[in-house]
N, C-alpha and C positions, 0 to 999 in steps of 0.2 A: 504494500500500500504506500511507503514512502516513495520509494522509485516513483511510481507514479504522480503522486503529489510535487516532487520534484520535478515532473516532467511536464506539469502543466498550470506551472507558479509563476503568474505575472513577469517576466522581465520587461527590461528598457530603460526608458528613464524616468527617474523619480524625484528628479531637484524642482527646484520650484525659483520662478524667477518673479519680481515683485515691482512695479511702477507704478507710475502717476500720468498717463498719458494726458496730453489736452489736444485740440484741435483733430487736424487728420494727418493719423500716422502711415506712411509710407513704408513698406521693404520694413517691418515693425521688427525690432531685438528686444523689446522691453527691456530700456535702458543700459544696453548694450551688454545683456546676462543671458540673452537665449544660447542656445547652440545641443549640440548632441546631447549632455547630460540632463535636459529641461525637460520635465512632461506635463511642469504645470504653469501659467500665469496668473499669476492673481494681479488685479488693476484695482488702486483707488484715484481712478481721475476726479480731478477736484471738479469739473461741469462735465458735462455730455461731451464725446467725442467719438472719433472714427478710424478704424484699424480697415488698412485695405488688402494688407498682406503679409505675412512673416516669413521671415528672410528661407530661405528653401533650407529644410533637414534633407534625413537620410531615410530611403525608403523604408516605408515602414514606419518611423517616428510615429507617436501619437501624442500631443498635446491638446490639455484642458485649460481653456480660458475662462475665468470666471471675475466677474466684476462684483467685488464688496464693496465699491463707495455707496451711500446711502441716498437715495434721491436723485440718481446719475444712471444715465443709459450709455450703454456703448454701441455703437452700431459696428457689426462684425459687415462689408461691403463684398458683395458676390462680384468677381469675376473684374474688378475695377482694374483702370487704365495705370491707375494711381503708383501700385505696385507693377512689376515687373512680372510677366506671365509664370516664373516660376513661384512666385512667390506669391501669389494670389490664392482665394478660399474658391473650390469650385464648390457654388451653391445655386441653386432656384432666384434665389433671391437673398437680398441684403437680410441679414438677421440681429433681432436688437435681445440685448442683454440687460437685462433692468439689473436692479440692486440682487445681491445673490443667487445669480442664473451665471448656467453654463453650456459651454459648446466644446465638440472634441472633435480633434481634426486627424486625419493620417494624411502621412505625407507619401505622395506616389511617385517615383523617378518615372516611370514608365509614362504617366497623363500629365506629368510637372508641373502639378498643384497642390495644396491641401483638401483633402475631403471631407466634407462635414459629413460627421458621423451619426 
């Protein structure tokens, strides 16, 4: 039974990177802490703002962004010009993040996006 449980226990990454974005953010690092060991974001933008893309991971990545400011939206922007096509979220549509809501993305080499999950 451990073998098993070993063989099908979460890995990746599990740092968690933490900012305050304002306005609209481009090719997004969250404060220049994202990269391979991040699988979470947490944002307290002090007003509403907008993320269009994060910088491209590694196939397969998965990151959860979630916004705790209090009274503050983030708007996650589908498919924007803003960011660079690797780095951009493939979605339907722009999706908004109110106070303690989240999104999880994997990152595809192969469609060279993020996909909302």
């Amino acid at each position: 039974m451990l073998l098993l449980a070993s063989q099908i226990a979460p890995t990746g990454p599990v740092g968690v990177a933490t900012d305050a974005p304002s306005g609209a953010n481009n090719n997004y690092t969250a404060n220049n802490e994202f990269g391979p060991l991040i699988g979470f974001i947490d944002l307290t933008p002090p007003t509403n703002c907008n993320i269009t893309g994060l910088m491209a991971g590694f196939d397969g990545q998965i990151v959860t962004i979630t916004n705790l400011a209090p009274g503050v939206t983030v708007t996650l922007n589908a498919l924007n010009g803003g960011s660079v096509l690797a780095n951009q979220f493939r979605m339907v549509a722009d999706f908004l993040l109110p106070t303690n809501n989240s999104k999880s993305f994997r990152y595809s080499a192969t469609i060279g996006k993020w996909v909302a999950l």
